[in-house]
C-alpha positions in Angstrom: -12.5 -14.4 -11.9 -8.6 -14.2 -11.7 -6.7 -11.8 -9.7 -5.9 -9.5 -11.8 -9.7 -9.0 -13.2 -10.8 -8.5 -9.4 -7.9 -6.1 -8.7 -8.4 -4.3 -11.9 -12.1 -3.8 -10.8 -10.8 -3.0 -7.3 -8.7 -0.2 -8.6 -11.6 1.1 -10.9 -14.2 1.8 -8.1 -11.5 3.7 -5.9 -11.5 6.3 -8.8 -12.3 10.0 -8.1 -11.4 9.2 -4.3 -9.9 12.0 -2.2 -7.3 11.0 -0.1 -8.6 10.5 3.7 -6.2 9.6 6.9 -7.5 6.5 8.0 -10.0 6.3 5.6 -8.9 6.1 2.1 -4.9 6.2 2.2 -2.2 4.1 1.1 -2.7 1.3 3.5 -6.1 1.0 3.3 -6.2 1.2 -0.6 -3.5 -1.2 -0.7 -5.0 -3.6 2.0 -8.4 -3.5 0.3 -6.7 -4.4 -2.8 -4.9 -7.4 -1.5 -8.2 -8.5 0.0 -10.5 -8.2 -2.7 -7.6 -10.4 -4.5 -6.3 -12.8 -1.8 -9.9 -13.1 0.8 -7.8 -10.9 3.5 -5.3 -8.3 3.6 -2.0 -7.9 4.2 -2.0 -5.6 7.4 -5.7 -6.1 8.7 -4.2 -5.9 12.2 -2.9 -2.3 11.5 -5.3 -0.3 8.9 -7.7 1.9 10.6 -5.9 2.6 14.2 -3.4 5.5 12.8 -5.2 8.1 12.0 -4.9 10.9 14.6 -1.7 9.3 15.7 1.7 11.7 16.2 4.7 10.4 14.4 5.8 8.6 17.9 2.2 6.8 18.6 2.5 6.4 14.7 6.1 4.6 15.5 4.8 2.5 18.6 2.0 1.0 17.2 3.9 0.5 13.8 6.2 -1.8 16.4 2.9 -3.8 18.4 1.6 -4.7 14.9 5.1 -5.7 13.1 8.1 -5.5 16.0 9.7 -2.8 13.6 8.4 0.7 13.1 10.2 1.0 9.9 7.7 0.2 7.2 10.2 -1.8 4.3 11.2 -4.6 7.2 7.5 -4.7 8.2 6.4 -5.3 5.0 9.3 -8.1 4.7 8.0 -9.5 7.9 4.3 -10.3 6.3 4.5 -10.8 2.6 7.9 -11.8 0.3 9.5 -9.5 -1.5 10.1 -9.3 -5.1 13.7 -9.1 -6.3 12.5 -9.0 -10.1 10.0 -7.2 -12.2 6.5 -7.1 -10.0 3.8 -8.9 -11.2 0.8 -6.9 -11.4 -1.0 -6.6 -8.3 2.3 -7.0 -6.3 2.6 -4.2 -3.1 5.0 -1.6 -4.0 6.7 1.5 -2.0 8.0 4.6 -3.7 9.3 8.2 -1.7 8.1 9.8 -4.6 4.2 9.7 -4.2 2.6 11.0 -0.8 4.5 9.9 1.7 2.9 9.7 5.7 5.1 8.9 8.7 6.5 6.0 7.1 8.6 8.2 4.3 6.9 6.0 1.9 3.9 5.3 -0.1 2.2 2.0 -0.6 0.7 1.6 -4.0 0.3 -1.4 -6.7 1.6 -3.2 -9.5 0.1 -2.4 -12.6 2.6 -3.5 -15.2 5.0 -1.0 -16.5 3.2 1.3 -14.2 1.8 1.7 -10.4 -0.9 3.6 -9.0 -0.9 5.4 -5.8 -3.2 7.7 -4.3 -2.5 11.6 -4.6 -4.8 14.2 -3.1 -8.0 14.1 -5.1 -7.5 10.6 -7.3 -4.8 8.2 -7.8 -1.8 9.1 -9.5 0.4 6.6 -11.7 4.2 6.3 -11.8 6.3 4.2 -13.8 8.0 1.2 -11.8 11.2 2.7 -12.2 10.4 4.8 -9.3 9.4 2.3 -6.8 12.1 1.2 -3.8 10.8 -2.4 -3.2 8.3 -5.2 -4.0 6.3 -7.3 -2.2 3.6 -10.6 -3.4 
C-alpha cells in the first residue's frame, strides 16, 4: 500500500475525534500520521510529555527535545522543508487553525487542501493558509 492510501486511511479513522491535550492534538495526529506512513514519527521523543505543561515547561522541554523552543526551526531541525507546493502527506503549520503554545498548528498535506484538528473533528483549510512545509 503506498503512502498516500495508508495516510488517507490514517486520516479517515481520526474522524469524529475531539480534540484532547496530549491525547489527540496536532502533534499527536500529525506524528501518528507520519508513522502510519514512514514506520516512526517525526517527534516520537516529544508527543505525550506536554500536556499539563505551563507555556515555560512547554518552552523548556520544546528546547531538550529540539535545542529551540520555537516550533518552525524545530521542525527544520528533523524533517526538510518544502519550498514548493507540498506533496500530500507533507507536515504543514498554519496560525490560522488552533494554535497551542507554539502559535501554530500542525496539520497535513492533502492536496489543494490540509486538515487540522478543530474542537470536535478536523477542519480543512486551503494550502494557501499554511506558513511552511515539511517531508
Amino acid at each position: 500500500m503506498g503512502q498516500v492510501n495508508l495516510l488517507i486511511d490514517y486520516v479517515k479513522a481520526q474522524r469524529g475525534k475531539p480534540f484532547a491535550l496530549g491525547e489527540h492534538d496536532c502533534f499527536t495526529f500529525t506524528n501518528g500520521a507520519w508513522r502510519a506512513m514512514h514506520g516512526h514519527g517525526y517527534a516520537d521523543q516529544f508527543v505525550g510529555r506536554y500536556a499539563g505543561l505551563g507555556r515555560k515547561a512547554f518552552a523548556k522541554l520544546m528546547w531538550e527535545c529540539f535545542n529551540t523552543s520555537d516550533l518552525i526551526k524545530a521542525l527544520d531541525t528533523v524533517l526538510h522543508r518544502v519550498e514548493t507546493f507540498p506533496p500530500k502527506g507533507a507536515l504543514v503549520a498554519t496560525k490560522n487553525a488552533r494554535p497551542y503554545f507554539t502559535g501554530y498548528a500542525l496539520g497535513l498535506a492533502m492536496g489543494v487542501n490540509a486538515v487540522f484538528l478543530g474542537d470536535d473533528d478536523m477542519i480543512y483549510l486551503p494550502i494557501s493558509e499554511i506558513e511552511g512545509a515539511w517531508v
